[in-house]
C-alpha positions as CSV (number, residue, x, y, z in Angstrom):
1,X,14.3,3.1,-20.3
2,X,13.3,1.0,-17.0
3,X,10.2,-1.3,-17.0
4,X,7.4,-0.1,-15.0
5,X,6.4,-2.5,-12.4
6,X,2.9,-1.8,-12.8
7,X,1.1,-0.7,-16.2
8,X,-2.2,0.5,-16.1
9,X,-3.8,0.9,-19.8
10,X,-6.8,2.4,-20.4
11,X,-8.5,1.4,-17.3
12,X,-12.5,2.0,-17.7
13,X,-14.5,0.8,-14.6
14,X,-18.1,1.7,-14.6
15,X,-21.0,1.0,-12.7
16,X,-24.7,0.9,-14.3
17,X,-24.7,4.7,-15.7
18,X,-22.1,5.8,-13.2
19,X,-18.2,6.2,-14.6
20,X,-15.9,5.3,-11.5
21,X,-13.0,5.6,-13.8
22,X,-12.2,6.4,-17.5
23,X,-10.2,4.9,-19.5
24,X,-6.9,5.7,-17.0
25,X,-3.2,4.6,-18.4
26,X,-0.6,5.5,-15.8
27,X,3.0,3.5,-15.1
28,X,4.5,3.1,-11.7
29,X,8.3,2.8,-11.8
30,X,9.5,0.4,-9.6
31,X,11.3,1.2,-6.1
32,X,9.4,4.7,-6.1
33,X,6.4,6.1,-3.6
34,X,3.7,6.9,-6.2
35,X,0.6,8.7,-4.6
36,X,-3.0,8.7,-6.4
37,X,-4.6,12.4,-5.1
38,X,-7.9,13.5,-5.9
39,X,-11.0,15.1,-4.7
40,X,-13.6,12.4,-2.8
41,X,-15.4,10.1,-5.8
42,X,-12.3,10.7,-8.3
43,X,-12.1,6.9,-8.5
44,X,-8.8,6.3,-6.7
45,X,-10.4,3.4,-4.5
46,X,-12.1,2.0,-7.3
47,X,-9.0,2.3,-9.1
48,X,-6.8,0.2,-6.3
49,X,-9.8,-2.2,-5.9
50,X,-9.5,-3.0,-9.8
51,X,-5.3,-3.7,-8.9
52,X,-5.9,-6.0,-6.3
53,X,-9.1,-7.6,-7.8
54,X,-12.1,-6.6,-6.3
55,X,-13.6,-5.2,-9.1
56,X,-12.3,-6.3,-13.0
57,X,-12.5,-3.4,-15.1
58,X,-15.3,-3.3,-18.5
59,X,-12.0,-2.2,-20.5
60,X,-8.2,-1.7,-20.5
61,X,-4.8,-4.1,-19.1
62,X,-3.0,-4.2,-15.9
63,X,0.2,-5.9,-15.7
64,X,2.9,-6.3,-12.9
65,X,6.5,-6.5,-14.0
66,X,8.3,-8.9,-12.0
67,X,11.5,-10.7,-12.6
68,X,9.4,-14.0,-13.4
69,X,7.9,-11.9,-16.5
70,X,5.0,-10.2,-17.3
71,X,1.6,-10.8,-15.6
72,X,-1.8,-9.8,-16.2
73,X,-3.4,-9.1,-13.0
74,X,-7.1,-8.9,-14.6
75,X,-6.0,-12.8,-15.4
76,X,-5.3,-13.5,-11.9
77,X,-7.8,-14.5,-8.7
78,X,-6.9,-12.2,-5.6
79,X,-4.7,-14.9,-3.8
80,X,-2.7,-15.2,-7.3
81,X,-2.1,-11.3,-6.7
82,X,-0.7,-12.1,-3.7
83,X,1.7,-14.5,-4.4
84,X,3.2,-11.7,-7.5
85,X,3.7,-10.5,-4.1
86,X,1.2,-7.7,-3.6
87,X,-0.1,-6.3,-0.5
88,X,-2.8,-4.1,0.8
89,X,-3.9,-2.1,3.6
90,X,-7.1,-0.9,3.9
91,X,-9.5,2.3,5.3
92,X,-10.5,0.1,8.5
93,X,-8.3,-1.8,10.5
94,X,-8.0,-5.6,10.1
95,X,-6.4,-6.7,12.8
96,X,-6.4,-9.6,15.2
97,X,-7.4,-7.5,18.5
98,X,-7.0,-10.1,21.0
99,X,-3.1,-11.1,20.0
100,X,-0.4,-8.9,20.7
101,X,1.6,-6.5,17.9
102,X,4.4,-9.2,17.8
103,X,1.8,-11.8,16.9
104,X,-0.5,-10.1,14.4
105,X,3.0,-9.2,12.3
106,X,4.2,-13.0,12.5
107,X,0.8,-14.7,11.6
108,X,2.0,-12.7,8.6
109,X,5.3,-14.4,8.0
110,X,3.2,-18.2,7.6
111,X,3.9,-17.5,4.5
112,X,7.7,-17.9,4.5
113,X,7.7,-21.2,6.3
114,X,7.6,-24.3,4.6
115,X,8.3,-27.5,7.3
116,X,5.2,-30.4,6.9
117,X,2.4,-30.0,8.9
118,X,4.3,-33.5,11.0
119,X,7.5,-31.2,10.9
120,X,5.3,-28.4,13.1
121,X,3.5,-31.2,15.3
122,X,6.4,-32.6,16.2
123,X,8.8,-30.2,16.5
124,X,11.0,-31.1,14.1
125,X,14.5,-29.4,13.6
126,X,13.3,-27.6,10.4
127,X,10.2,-26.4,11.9
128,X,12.2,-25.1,15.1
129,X,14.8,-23.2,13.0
130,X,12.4,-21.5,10.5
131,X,10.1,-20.2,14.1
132,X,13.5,-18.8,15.1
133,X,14.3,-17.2,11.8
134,X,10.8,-15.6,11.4
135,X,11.0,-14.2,15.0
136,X,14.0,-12.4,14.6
137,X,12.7,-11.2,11.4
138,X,9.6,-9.7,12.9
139,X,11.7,-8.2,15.7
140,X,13.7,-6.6,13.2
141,X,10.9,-5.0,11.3
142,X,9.1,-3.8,14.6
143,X,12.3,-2.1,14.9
144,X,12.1,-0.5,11.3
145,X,8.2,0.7,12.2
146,X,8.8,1.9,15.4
147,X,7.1,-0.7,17.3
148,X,9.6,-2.4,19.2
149,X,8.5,-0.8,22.4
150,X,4.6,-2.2,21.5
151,X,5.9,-5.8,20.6
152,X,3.9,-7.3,23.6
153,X,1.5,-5.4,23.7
154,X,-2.5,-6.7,23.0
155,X,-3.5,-4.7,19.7
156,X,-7.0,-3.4,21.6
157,X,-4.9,-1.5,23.8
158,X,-2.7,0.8,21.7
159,X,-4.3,4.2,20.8
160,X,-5.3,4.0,16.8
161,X,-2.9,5.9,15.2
162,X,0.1,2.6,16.3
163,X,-2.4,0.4,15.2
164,X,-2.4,1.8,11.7
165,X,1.2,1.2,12.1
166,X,0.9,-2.3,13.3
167,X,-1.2,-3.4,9.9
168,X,1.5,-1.9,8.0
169,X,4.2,-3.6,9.3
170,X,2.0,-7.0,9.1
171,X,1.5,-5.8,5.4
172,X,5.1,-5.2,5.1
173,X,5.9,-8.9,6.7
174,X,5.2,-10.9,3.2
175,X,8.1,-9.0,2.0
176,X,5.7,-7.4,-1.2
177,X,7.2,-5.9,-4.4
178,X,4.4,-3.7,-4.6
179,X,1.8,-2.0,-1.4
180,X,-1.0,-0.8,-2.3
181,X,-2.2,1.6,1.0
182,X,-5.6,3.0,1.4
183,X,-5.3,6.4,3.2
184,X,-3.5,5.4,5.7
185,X,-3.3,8.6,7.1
186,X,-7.0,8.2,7.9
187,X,-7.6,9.0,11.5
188,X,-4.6,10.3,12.5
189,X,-3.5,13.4,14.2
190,X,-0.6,15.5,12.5
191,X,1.9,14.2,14.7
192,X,1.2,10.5,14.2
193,X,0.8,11.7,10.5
194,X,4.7,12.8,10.6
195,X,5.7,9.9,12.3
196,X,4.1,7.6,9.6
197,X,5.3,9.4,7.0
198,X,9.2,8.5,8.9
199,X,7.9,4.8,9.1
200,X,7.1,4.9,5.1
201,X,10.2,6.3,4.3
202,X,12.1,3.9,6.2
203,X,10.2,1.1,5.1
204,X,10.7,1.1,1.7
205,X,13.8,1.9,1.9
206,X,14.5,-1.4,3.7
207,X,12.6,-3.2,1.4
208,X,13.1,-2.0,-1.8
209,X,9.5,-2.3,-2.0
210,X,7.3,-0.2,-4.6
211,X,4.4,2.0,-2.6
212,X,1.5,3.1,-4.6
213,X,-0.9,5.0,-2.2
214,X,-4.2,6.6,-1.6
215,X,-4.1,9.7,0.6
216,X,-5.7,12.6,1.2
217,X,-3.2,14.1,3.6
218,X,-1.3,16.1,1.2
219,X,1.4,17.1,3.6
220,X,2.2,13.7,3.7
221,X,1.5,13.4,0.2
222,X,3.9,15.7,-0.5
223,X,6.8,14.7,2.2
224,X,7.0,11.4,0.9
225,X,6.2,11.2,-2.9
226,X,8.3,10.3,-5.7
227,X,5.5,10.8,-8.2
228,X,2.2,11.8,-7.7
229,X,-0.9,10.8,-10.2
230,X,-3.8,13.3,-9.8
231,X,-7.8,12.1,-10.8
232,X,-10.5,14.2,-11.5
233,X,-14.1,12.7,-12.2
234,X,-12.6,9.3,-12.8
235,X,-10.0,10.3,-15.4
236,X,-6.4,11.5,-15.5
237,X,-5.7,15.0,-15.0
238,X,-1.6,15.1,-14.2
239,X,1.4,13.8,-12.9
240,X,4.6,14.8,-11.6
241,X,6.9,15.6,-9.1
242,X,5.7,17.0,-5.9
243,X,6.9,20.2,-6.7
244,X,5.3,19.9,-10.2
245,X,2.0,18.9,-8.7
246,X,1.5,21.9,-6.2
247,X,2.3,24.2,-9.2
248,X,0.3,22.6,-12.1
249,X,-2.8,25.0,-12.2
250,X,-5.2,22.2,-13.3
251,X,-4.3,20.6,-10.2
252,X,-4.7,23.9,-8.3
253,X,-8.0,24.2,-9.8
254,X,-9.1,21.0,-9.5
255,X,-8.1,19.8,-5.7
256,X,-5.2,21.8,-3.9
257,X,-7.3,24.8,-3.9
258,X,-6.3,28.8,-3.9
259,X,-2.8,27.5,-4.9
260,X,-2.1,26.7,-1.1
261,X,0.0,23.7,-0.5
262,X,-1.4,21.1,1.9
263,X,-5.1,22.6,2.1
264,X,-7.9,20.8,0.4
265,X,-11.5,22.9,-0.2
């Protein structure tokens, strides 16, 4: 049996009387596009906000898999997270406006260099041949997102739905084992919606990456998703294949409404 890469055991996040989430256990395999679906205020932010350490949870364990061993993420400081190599988009955009596409995804790729601060003054032959390497690396993953034809262009200027697509591809430029992404359908038209749900697709299949995501656009939910987790009032309610999802009745009940694929209430 494989080793999840993320284990969430009984997860309880409250705030003063109010219970965000109860005591929630779910396992996301690695490789896979695992989507957390609910209806608005089942916890799912709260949820990803306890993963990347926002919030620490009253009770329960979370612990990424990697091939360095076991970690306990409710042990770690948010930068630690980062370097287990976790990443995160969020609801707004957190660009740099003023810098072009090409820029805001190689500001992202600092991470990967390693010449002395006298190798980067100076020029230095190390220096020089990591700025080359990380350029054709960003070129190559504008190319994965569909942004090569934006490379030069000033972030301000792109309509909103490429610059969702421009802080995913910076997100996906620290090479991360696992992205967490917070609706990042938000905002979007259906035809944008499509063409991220191409982009994700294509994305983690370069990568290998694992994407565990928040959406409410369940056509895209449903077009990309190896495994979706449902919450309802904080707690569990199912998981399962797509296909298993849109037939479960609690689900049906609870947030697809009518039995109609794609339509929330």
């Amino acid at each position: 049996m494989r080793t999840p890469l993320l284990s969430l055991s009984g997860v309880h996040m409250a705030f003063g009387g109010i219970v965000a989430v109860q005591n929630l256990s779910v396992d996301v395999m690695p490789g896979t596009v695992h989507a957390l679906i609910g209806p608005n205020g089942a916890g799912k932010t709260t949820l990803l906000n306890c993963i990347s350490r926002f919030y620490t949870p009253q009770q329960g364990a979370i612990v990424l898999n990697t091939t360095s061993g076991a970690h306990d993420m409710l042990a770690c400081s948010a930068h630690q997270i980062a370097r287990l190599g976790v990443a995160r988009t969020f609801q707004n955009l957190e660009l740099f406006a003023e810098l072009t596409v090409f820029d805001n995804v190689l500001i992202a790729r600092s991470t990967a260099m390693h010449a002395s601060l006298a190798e980067v003054l100076f020029g230095l032959p190390r220096h020089r041949r990591e700025e080359r390497a990380e350029r054709q690396y960003t070129e190559q993953l504008l190319e994965t997102a569909g942004l090569a034809e934006h490379a030069r262009t000033v972030v301000r200027d792109l309509p909103y739905g490429t610059q969702k697509l421009v802080e995913l591809a910076r997100a996906m430029a620290i090479e991360p084992t696992l992205m967490l992404l917070d609706e990042p359908a938000a905002g979007m038209n259906n035809r944008e919606v499509q063409a991220l749900g191409v982009t994700l697709k294509k994305l983690q299949a370069s990568s290998g990456a694992t994407l565990l995501l928040i959406e409410h656009s369940m056509p895209l939910v449903m077009s990309i998703s190896d495994t979706i987790t449902v919450m309802h009032n904080g707690a569990f309610l199912a998981q399962g294949t797509p296909r298993e999802i849109e037939k479960d009745p609690a689900v049906v009940q609870a947030y697809l409404g009518g039995g109609k694929s794609g339509k929330r209430r």
